[in-house]
C-alpha positions in Angstrom: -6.2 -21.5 14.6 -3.8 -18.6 16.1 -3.1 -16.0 14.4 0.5 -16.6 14.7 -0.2 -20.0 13.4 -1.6 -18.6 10.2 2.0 -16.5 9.6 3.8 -19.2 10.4 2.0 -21.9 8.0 1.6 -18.8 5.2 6.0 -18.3 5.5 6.9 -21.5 5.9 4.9 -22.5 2.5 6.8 -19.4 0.9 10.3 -20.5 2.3 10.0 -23.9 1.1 10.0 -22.5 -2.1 12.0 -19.7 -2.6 15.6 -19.5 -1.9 15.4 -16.0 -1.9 15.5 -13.4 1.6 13.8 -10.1 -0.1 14.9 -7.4 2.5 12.3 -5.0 0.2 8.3 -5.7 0.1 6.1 -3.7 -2.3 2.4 -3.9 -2.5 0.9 -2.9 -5.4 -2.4 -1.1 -5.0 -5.2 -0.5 -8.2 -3.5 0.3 -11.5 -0.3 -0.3 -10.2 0.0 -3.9 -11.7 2.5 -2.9 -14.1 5.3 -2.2 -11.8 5.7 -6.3 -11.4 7.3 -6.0 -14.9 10.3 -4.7 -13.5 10.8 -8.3 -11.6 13.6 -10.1 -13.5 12.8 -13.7 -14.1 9.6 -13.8 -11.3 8.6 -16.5 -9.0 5.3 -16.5 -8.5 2.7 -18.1 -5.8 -1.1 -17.6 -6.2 -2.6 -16.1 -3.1 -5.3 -18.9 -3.3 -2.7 -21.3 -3.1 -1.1 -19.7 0.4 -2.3 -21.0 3.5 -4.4 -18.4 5.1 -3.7 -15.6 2.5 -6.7 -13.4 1.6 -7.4 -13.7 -2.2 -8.7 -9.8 -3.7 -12.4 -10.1 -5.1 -12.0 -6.4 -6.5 -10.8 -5.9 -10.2 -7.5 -4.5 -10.7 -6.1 -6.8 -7.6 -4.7 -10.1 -9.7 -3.9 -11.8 -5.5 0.0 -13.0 -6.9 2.9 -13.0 -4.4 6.0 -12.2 -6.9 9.7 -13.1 -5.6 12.9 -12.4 -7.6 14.9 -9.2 -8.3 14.4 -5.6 -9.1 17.1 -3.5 -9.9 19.4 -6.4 -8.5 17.7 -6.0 -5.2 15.8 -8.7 -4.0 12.3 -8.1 -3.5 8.5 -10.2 -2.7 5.5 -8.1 -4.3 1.8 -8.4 -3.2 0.7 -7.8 -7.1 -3.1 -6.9 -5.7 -4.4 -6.2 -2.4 -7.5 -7.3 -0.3 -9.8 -4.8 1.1 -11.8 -4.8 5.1 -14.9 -3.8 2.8 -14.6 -7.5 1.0 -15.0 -8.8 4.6 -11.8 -9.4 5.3 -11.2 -8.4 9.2 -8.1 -5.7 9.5 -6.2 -9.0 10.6 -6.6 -11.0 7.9 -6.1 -8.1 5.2 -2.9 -7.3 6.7 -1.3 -11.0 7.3 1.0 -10.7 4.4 2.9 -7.7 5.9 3.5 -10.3 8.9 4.5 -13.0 6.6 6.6 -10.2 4.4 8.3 -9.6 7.7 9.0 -13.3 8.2 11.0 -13.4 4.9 13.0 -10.8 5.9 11.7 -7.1 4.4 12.9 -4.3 6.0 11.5 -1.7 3.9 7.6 -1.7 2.6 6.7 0.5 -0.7 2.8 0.7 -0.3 0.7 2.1 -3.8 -2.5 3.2 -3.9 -5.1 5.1 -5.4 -6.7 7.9 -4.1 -9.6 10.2 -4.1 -9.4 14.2 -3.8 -9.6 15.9 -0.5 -7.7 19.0 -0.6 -9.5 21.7 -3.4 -6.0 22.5 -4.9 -5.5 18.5 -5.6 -5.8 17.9 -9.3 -6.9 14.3 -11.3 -3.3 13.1 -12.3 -1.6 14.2 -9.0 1.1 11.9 -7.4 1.8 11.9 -3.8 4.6 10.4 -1.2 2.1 10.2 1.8 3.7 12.5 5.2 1.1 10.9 7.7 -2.6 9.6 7.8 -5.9 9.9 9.8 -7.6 6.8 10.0 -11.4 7.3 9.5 -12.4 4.0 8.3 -12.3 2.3 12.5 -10.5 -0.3 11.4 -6.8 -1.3 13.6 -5.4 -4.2 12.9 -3.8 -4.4 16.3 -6.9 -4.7 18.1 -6.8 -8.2 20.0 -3.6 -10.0 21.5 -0.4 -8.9 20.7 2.2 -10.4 19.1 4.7 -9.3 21.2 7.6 -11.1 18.9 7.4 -8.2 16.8 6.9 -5.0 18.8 5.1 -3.9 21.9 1.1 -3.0 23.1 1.1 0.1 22.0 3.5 0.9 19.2 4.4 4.5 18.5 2.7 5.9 15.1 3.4 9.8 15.2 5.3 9.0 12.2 4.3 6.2 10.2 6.0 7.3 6.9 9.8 6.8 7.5 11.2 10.5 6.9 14.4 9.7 5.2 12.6 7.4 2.4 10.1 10.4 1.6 13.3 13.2 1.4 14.9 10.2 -1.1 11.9 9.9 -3.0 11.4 13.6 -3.3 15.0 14.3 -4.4 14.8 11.5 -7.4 11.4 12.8 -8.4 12.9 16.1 -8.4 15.8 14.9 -10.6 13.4 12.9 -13.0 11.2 16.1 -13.3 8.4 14.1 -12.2 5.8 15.9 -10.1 5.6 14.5 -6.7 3.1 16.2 -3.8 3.9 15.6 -0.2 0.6 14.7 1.5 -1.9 13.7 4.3 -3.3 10.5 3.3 -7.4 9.7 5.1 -9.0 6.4 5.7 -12.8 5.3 5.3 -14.3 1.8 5.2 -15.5 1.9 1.4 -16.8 0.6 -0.9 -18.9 3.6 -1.3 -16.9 6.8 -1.9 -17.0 9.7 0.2 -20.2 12.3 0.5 -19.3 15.8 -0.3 -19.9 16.3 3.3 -17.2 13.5 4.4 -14.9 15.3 1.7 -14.9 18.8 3.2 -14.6 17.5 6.6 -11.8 15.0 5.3 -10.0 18.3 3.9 -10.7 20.6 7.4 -9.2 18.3 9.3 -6.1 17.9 6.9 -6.2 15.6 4.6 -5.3 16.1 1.1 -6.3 12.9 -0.4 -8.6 9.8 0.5 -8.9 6.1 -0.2 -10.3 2.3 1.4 -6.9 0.9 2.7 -3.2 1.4 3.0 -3.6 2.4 6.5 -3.9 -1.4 8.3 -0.9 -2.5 6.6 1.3 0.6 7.5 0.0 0.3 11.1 1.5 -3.2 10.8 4.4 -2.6 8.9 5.6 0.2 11.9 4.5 -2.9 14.7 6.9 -5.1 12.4 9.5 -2.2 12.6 9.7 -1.9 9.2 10.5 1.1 7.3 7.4 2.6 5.2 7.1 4.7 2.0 3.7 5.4 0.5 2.8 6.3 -2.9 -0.7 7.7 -3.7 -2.1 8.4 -7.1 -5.5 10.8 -7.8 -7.3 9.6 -10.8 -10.0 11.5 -10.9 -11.5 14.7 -9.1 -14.1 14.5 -6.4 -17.5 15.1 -6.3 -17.4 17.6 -3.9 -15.6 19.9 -6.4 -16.5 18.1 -9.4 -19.9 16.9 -11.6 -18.0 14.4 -13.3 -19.2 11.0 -12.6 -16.8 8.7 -10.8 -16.8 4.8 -11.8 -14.4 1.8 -10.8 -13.4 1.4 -14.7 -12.4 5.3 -14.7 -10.1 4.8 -12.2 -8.5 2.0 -13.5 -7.8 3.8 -17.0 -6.4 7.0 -15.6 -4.6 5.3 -13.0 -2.0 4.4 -15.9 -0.1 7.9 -16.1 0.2 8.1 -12.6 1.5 4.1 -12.7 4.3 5.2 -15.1 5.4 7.9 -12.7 5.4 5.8 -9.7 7.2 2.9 -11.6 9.9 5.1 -12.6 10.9 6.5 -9.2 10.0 3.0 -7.5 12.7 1.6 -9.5 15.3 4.5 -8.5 14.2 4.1 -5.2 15.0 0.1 -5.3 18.3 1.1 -6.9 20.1 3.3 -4.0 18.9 1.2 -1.2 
């Protein structure tokens, strides 16, 4: 089946169902599950239960499409994420962006969490991403294209919408919450970075690293969608650490960063 078959099967099980037209998406990345208690009154769909949808093998990623209200907006939330490392192609991963399109979103809040890149990057730190280097080979829009949402060869000098990051700075700013402004770098995963891939990560740039993010913001821009990423750093790397780093670690300190996030998230939501 055609790719554009898949969206079209994926939406129209959606739309049967749901009166709603969410003009906001939100994906919510590892230890970000909590922001889905903001929704007022939820719908919920299984991602098993949507045609073509990838479900998340990876704990931390529950695979539920949320739709309902936040803040009196109306909003559909990817509450856990699929990876290219689970085997997903870049395609498949990123099909819900297209179907999030479909629905009617105009504005995509990606979370993640991230490793250290930059030395002066400390476990706890919370980051609005500026712009990304995509490591990890991985483009979605490899193959045909569907021109019915943008061209061959989308412009991506600035993924991350400019005006959302200068509105997410100035409410952090008013909440007192710490908020970096950073360069966000892609590998495949699942293994995390040598010190080797850290250094040259941090020469070349980046300030923080993680396994995904970067196929769905490369579709969200060929959807022409507005993007704001949020990135969270559990943990310090090896390359400037001896601390062990395990999948459970991440998840537990991923929490602080989580209330931060859900707190200008919901501000955000507000003054759209």
């Amino acid at each position: 089946m055609h790719v554009r078959e898949e969206i079209n099967e994926a939406y129209e099980y959606i739309r049967k169902r749901t009166h709603y037209t969410p003009a906001i998406g939100i994906i919510l990345g590892t230890g970000y599950h909590q922001l889905a208690d903001m929704i007022e009154q939820p719908e919920q769909y299984r991602y098993a239960d949507i045609p073509h949808f990838p479900v998340p093998g990876v704990a931390g990623h529950e695979g539920t499409l949320i739709i309902r209200r936040i803040q009196g907006k109306e909003v559909v939330v990817m509450k856990g994420r699929c990876h290219c490392y689970e085997g997903y192609s870049p395609s498949r991963v990123t099909l819900p962006v297209r179907v999030m399109k479909r629905l009617g979103v105009e504005t995509i809040i990606i979370t993640n969490c991230s490793g250290q890149a930059g030395e002066s990057v400390k476990a706890q730190d919370l980051f609005v991403i500026r712009n990304h280097l995509n490591f990890s080979g991985f483009n979605p829009l490899i193959g045909e294209n569907l021109e019915e949402y943008e061209e061959r060869f989308p412009d991506l000098a600035y993924p991350y919408n400019r005006d959302c990051i200068q509105q997410i700075k100035e409410l952090a700013a008013q909440e007192h919450i710490e908020l970096k402004e950073g360069v966000y770098a892609m590998f495949s995963g699942p293994s995390y970075e040598t010190v080797m891939e850290t250094y040259m990560a941090a020469r070349l740039g980046a300030d923080i690293v993680g396994m995904s993010t970067i196929p769905e913001v490369i579709i969200a821009n060929h959807c022409g969608m507005k993007v704001l990423a949020l990135s969270g750093v559990p943990c310090p790397a090896a390359a400037y650490s001896d601390q062990e780093i395990t999948h459970e670690q991440v998840m537990e300190n991923c929490q602080s960063i989580s209330d931060k996030a859900m707190i200008l998230i919901g501000r955000f939501i507000k003054e759209l």
